[in-house]
N, CA, C and O atoms as CSV, one atom per row, in Angstrom:
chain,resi,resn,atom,element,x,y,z
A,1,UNK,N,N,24.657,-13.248,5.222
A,1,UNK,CA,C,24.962,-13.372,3.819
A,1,UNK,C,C,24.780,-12.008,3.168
A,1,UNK,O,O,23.881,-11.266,3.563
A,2,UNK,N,N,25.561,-11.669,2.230
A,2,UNK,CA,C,25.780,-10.385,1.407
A,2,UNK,C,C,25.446,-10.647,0.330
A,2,UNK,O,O,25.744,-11.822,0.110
A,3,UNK,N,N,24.825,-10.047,-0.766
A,3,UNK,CA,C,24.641,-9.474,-1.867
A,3,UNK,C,C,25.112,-8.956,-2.934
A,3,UNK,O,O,25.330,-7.880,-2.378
A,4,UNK,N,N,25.531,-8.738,-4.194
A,4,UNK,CA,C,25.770,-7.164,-4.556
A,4,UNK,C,C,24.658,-6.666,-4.726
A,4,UNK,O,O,23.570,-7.219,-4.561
A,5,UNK,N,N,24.868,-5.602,-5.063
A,5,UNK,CA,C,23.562,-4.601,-4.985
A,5,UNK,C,C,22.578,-4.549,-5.950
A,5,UNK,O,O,21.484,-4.005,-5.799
A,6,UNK,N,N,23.102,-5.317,-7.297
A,6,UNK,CA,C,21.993,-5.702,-8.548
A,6,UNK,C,C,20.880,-6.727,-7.686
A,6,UNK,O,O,19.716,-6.486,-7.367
A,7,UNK,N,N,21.765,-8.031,-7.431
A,7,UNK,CA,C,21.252,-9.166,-6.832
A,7,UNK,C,C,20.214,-8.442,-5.637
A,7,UNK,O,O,19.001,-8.585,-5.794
A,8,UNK,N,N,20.699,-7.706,-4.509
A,8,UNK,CA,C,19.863,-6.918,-3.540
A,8,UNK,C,C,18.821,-6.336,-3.688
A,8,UNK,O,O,17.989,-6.091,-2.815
A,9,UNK,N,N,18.763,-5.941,-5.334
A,9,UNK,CA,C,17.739,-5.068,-5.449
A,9,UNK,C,C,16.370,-5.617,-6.139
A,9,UNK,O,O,15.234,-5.174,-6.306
A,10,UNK,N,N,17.126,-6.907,-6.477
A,10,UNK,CA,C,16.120,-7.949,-7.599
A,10,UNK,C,C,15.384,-8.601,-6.690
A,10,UNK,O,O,14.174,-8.814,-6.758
A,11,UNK,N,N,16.345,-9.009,-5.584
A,11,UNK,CA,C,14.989,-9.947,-4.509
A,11,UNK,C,C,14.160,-8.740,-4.068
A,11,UNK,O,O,12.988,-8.919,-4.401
A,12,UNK,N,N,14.376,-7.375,-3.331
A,12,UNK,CA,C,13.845,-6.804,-2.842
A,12,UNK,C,C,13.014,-6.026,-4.033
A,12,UNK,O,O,12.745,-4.841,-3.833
A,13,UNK,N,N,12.598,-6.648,-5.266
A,13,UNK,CA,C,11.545,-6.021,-6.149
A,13,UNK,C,C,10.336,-7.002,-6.313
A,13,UNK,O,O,9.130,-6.839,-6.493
A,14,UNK,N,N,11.418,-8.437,-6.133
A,14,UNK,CA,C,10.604,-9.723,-6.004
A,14,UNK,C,C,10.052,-9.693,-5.052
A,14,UNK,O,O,9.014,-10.345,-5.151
A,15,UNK,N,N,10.250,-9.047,-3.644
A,15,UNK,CA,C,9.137,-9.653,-2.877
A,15,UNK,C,C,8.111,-8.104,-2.532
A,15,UNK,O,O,7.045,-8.209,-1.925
A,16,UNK,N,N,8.496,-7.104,-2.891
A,16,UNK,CA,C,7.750,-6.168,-3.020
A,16,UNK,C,C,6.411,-6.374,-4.241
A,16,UNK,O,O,5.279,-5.900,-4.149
A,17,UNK,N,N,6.987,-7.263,-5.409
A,17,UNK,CA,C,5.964,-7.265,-6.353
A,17,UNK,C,C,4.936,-8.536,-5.513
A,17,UNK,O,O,3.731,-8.286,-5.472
A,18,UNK,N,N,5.302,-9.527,-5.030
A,18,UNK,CA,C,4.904,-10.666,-4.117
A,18,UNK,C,C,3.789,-10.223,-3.199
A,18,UNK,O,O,2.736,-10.858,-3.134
A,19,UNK,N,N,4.014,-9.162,-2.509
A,19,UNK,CA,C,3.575,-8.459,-1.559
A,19,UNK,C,C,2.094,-7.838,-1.893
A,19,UNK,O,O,1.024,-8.109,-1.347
A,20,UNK,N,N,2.450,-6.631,-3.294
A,20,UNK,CA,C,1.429,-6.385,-3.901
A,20,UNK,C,C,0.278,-7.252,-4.279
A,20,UNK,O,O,-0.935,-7.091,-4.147
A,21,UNK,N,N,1.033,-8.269,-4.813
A,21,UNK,CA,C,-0.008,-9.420,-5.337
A,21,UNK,C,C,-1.115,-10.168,-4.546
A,21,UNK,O,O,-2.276,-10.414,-4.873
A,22,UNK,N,N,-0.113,-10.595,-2.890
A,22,UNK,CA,C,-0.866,-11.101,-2.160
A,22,UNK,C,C,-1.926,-9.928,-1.581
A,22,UNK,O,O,-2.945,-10.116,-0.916
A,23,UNK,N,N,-1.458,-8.888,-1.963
A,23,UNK,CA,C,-2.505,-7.841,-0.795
A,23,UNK,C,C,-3.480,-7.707,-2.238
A,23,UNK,O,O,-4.619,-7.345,-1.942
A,24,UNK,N,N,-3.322,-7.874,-3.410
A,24,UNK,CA,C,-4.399,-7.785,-4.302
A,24,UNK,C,C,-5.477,-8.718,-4.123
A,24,UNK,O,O,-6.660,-8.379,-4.139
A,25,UNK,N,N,-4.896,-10.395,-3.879
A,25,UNK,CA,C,-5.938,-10.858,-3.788
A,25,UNK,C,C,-6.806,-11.507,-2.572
A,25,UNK,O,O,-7.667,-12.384,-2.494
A,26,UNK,N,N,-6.143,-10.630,-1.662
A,26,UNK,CA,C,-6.392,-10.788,0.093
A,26,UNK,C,C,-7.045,-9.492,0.057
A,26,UNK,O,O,-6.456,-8.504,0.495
A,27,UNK,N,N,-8.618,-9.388,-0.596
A,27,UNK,CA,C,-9.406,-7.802,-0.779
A,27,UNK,C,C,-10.251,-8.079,0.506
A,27,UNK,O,O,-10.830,-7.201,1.146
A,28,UNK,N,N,-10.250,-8.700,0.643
A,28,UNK,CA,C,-11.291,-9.201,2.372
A,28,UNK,C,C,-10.102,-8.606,3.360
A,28,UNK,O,O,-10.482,-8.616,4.531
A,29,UNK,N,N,-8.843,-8.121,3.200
A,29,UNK,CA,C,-8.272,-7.178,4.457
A,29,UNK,C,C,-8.383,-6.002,3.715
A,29,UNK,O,O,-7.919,-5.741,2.605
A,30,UNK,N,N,-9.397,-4.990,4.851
A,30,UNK,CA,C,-9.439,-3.936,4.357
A,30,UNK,C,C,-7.881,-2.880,5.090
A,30,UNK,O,O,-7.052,-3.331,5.880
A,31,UNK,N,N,-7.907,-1.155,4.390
A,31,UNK,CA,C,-6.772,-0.607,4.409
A,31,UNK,C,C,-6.699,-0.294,5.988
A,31,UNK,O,O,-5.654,-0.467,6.616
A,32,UNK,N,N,-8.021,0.234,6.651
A,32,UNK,CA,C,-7.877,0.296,7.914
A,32,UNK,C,C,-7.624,-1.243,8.999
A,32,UNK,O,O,-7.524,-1.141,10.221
A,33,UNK,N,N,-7.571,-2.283,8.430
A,33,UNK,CA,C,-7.213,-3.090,9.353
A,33,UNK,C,C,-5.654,-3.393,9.127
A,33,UNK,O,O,-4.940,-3.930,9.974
A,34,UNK,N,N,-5.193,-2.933,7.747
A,34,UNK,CA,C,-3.863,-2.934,7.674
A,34,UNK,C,C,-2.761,-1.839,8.876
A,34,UNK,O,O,-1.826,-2.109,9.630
A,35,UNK,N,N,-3.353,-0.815,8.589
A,35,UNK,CA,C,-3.052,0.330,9.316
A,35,UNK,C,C,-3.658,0.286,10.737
A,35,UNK,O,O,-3.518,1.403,11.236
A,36,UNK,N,N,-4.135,-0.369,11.389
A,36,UNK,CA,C,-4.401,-0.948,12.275
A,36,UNK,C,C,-3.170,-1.764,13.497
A,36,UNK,O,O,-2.579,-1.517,14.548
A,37,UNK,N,N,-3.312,-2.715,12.595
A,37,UNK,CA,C,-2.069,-3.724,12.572
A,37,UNK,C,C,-0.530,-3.342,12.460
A,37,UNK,O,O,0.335,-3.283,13.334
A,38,UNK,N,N,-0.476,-3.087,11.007
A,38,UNK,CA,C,1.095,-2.727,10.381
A,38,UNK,C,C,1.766,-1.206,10.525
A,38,UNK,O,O,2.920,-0.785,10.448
A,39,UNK,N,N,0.487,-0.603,10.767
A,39,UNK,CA,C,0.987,1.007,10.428
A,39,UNK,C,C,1.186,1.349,8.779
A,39,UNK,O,O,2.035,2.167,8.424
A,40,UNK,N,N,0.578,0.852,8.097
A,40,UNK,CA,C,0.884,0.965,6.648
A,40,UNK,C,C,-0.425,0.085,5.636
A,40,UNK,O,O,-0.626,-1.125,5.745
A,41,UNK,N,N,-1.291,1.109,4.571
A,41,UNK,CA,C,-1.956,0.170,3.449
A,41,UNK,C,C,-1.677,0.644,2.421
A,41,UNK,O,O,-0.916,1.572,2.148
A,42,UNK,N,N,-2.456,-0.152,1.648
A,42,UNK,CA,C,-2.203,-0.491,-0.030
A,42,UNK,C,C,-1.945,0.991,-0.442
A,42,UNK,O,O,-1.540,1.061,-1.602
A,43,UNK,N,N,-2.096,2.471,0.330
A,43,UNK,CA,C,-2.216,4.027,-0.113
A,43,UNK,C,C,-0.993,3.798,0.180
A,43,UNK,O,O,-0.220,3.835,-0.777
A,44,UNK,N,N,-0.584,3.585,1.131
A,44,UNK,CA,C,1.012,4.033,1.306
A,44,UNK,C,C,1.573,3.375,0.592
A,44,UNK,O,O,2.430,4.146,0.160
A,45,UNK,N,N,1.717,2.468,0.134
A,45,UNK,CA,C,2.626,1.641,-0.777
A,45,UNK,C,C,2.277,2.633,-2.026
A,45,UNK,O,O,3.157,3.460,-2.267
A,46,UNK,N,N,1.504,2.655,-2.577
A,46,UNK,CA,C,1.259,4.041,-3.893
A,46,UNK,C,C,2.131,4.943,-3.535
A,46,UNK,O,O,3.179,5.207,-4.125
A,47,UNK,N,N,1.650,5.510,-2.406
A,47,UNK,CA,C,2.425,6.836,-2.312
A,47,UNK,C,C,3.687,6.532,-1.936
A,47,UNK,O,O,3.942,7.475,-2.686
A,48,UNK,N,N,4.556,6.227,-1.598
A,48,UNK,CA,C,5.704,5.278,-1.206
A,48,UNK,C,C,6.258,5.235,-3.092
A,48,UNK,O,O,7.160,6.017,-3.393
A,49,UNK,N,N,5.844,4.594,-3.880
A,49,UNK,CA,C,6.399,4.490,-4.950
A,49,UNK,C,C,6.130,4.996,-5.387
A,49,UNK,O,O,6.686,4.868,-6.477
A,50,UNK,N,N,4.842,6.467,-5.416
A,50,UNK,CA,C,4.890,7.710,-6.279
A,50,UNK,C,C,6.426,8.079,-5.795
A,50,UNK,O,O,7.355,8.143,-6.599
A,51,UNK,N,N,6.569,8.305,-4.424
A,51,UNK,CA,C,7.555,9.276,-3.747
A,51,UNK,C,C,8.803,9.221,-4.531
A,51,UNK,O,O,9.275,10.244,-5.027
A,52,UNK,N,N,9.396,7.968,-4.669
A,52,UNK,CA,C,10.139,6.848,-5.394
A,52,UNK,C,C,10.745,7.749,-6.679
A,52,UNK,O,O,11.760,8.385,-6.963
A,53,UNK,N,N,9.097,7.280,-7.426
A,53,UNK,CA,C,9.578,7.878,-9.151
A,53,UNK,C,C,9.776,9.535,-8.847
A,53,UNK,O,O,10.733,9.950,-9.501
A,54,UNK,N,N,9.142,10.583,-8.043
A,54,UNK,CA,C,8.973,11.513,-7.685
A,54,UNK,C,C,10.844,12.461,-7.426
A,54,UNK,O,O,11.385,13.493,-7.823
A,55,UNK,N,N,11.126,11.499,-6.700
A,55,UNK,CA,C,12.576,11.614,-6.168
A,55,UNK,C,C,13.820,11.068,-7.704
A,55,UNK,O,O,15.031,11.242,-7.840
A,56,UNK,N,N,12.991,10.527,-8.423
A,56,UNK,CA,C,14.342,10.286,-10.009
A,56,UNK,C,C,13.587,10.863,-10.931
A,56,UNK,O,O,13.417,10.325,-12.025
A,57,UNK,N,N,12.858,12.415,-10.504
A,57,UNK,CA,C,12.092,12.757,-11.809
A,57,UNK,C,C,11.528,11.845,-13.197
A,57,UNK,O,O,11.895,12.091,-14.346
A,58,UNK,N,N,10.525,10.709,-12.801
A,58,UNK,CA,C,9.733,10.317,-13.303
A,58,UNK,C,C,8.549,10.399,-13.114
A,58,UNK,O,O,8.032,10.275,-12.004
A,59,UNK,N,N,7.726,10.700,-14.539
A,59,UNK,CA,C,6.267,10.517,-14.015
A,59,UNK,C,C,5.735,9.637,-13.755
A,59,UNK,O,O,5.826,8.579,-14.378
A,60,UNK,N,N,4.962,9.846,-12.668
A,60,UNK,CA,C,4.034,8.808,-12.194
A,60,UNK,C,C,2.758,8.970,-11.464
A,60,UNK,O,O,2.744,8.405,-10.371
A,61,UNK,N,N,2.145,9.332,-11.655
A,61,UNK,CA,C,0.327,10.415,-11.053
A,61,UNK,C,C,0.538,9.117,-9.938
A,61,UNK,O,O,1.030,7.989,-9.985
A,62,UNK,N,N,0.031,9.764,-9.166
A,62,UNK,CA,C,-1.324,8.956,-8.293
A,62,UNK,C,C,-2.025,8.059,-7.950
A,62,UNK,O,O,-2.001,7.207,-7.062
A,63,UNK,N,N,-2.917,8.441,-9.063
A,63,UNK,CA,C,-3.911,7.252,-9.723
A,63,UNK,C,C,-2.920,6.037,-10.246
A,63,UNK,O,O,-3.018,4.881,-9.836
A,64,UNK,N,N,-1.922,6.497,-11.245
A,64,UNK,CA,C,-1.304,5.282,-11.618
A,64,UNK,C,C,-0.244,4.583,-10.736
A,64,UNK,O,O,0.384,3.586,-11.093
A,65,UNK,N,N,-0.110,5.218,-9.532
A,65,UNK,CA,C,0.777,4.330,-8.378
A,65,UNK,C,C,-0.327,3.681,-7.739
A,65,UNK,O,O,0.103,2.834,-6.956
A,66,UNK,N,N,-1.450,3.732,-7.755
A,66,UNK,CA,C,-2.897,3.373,-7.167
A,66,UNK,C,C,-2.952,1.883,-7.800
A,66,UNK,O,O,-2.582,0.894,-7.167
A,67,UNK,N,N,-3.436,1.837,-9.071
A,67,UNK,CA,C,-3.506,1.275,-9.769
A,67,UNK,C,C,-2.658,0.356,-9.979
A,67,UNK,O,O,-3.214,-0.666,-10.382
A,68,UNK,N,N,-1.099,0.230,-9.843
A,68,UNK,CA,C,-0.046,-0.281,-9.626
A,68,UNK,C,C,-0.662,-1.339,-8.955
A,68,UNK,O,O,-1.106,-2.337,-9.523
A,69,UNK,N,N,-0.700,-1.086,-7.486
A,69,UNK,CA,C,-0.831,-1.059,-6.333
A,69,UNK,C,C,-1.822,-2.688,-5.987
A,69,UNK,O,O,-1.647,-3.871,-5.693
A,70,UNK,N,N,-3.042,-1.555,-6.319
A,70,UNK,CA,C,-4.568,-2.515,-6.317
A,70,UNK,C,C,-4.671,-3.093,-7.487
A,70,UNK,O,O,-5.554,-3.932,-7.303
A,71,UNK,N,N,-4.267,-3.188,-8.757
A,71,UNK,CA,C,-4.621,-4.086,-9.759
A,71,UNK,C,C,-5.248,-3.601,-10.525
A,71,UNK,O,O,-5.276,-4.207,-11.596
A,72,UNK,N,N,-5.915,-2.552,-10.459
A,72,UNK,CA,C,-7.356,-1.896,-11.058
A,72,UNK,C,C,-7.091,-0.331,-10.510
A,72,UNK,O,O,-6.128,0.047,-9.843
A,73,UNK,N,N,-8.192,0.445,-10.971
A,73,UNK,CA,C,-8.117,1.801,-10.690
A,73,UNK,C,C,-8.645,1.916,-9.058
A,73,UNK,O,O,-9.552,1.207,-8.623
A,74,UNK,N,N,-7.983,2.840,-8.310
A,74,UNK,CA,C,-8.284,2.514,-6.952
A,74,UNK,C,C,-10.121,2.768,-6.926
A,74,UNK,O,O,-10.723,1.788,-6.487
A,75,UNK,N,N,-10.898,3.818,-7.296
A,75,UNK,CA,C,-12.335,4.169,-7.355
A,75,UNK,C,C,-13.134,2.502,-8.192
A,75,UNK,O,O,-14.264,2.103,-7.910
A,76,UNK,N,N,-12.831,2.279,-8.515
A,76,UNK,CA,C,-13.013,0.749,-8.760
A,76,UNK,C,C,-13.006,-0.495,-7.874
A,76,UNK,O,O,-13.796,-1.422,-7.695
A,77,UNK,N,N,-11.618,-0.103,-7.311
A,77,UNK,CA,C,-11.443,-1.625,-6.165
A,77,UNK,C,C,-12.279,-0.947,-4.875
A,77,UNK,O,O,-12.727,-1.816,-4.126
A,78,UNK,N,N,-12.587,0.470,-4.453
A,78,UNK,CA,C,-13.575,0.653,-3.602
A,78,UNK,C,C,-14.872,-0.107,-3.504
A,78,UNK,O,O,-15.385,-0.919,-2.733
A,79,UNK,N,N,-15.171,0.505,-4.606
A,79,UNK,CA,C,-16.860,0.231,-5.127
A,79,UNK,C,C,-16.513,-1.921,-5.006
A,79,UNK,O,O,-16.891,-2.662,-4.099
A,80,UNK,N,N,-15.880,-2.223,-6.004
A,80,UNK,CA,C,-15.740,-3.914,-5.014
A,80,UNK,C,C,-15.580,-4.317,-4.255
A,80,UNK,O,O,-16.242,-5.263,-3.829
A,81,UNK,N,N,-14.342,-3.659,-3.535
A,81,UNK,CA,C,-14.080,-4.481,-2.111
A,81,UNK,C,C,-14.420,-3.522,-0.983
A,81,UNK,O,O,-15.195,-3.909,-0.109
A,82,UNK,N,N,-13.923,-2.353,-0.934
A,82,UNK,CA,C,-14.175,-1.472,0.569
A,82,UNK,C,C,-15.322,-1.497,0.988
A,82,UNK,O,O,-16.312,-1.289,0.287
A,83,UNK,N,N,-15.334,-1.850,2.617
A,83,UNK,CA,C,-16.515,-1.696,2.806
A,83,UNK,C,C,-16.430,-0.537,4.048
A,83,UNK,O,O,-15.343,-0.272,4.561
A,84,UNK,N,N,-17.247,-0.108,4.326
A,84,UNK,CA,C,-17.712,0.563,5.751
A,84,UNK,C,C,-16.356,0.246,7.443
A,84,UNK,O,O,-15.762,-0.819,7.611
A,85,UNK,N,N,-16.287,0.900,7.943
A,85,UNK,CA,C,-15.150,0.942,9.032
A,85,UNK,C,C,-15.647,1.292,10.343
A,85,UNK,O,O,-15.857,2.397,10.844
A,86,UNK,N,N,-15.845,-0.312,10.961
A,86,UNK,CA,C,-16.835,-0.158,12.005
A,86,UNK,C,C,-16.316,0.684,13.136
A,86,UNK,O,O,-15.106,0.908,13.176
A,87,UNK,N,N,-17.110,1.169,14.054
A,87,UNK,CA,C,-16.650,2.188,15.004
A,87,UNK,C,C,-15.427,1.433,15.580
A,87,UNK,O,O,-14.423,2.144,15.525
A,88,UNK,N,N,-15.164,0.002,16.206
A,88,UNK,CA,C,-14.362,-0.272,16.622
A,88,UNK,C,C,-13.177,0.025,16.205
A,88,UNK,O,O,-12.448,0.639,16.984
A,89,UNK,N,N,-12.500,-0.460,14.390
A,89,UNK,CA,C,-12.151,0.084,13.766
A,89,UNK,C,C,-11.836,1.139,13.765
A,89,UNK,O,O,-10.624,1.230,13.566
A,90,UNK,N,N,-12.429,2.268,13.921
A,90,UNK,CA,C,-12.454,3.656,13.640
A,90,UNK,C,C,-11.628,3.623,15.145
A,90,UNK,O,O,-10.401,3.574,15.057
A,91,UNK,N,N,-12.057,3.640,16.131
A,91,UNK,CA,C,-11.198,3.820,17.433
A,91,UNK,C,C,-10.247,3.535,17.396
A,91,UNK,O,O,-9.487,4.404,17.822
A,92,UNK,N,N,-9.673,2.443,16.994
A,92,UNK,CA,C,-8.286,1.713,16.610
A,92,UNK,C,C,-7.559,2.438,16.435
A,92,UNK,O,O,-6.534,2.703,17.062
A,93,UNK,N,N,-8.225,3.099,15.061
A,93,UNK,CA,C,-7.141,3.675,14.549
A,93,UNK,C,C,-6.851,5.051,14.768
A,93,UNK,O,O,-5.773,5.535,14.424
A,94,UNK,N,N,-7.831,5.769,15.370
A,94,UNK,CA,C,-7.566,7.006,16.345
A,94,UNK,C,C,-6.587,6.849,16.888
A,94,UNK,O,O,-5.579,7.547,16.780
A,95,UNK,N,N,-6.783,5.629,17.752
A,95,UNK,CA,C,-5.568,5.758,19.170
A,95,UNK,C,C,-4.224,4.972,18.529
A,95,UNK,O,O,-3.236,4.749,19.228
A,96,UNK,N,N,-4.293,4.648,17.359
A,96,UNK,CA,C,-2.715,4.504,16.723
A,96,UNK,C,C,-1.999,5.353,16.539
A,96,UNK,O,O,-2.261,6.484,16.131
A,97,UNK,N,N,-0.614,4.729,16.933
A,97,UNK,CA,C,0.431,5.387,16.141
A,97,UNK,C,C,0.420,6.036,14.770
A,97,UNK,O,O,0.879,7.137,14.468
A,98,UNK,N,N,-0.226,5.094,13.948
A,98,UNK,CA,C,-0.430,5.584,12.454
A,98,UNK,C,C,-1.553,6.825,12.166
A,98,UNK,O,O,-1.489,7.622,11.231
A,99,UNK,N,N,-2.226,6.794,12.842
A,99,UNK,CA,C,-3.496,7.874,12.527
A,99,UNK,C,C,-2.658,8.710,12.395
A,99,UNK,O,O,-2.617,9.042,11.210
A,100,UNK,N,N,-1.614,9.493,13.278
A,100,UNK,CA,C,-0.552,10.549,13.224
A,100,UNK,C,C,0.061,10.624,11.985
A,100,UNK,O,O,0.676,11.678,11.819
A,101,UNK,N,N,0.087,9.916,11.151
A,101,UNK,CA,C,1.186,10.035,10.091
A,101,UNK,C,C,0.698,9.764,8.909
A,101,UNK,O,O,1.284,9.922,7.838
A,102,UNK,N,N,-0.732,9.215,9.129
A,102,UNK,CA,C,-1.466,8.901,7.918
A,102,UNK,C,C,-2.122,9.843,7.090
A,102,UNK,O,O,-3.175,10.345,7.482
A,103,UNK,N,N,-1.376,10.308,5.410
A,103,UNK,CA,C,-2.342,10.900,5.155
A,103,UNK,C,C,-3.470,10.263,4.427
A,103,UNK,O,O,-4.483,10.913,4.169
């Protein structure tokens, strides 16, 4: 099934905003088990849609693709939800694919 490209772009905002939401209130998966798993967390999606506004000369800091993102200011959703990244963890993600590409 085809689209036009208004319609294409409306689901694919709908389930990007969907996405955000569920990873807002799924704070018990932390970013390294995302990146673990997916190759991708809640940073890359920021930076991903800084890149975004970045590329149609709009502003958009950082912090406020962060914030987007997590719901709250990212130094905020730390201090609540992040916790510590057990060595296992930490190995994981050494020997991933993603460690390479992650900044």
């Amino acid at each position: 099934m085809t689209f036009d490209a208004k319609t294409q772009t409306e689901l694919e905002a709908a389930a990007f905003r969907r996405l955000v939401s569920h990873l807002q209130k799924r704070t018990d998966v932390q970013n390294i088990d995302l990146m673990n798993l997916a190759g991708f967390c809640r940073n890359c999606l920021s930076n991903w849609m800084k890149d975004v506004a970045d590329e149609r000369s709009l502003e958009l800091s950082k912090d406020d693709a962060r914030k987007i993102v997590y719901g709250m200011p990212y130094e905020e959703w730390r201090a609540k939800h992040q916790t510590e990244a057990t060595p296992d963890q930490k190995a994981a993600f050494a020997n991933s694919p993603a460690a390479k590409g992650h900044a």
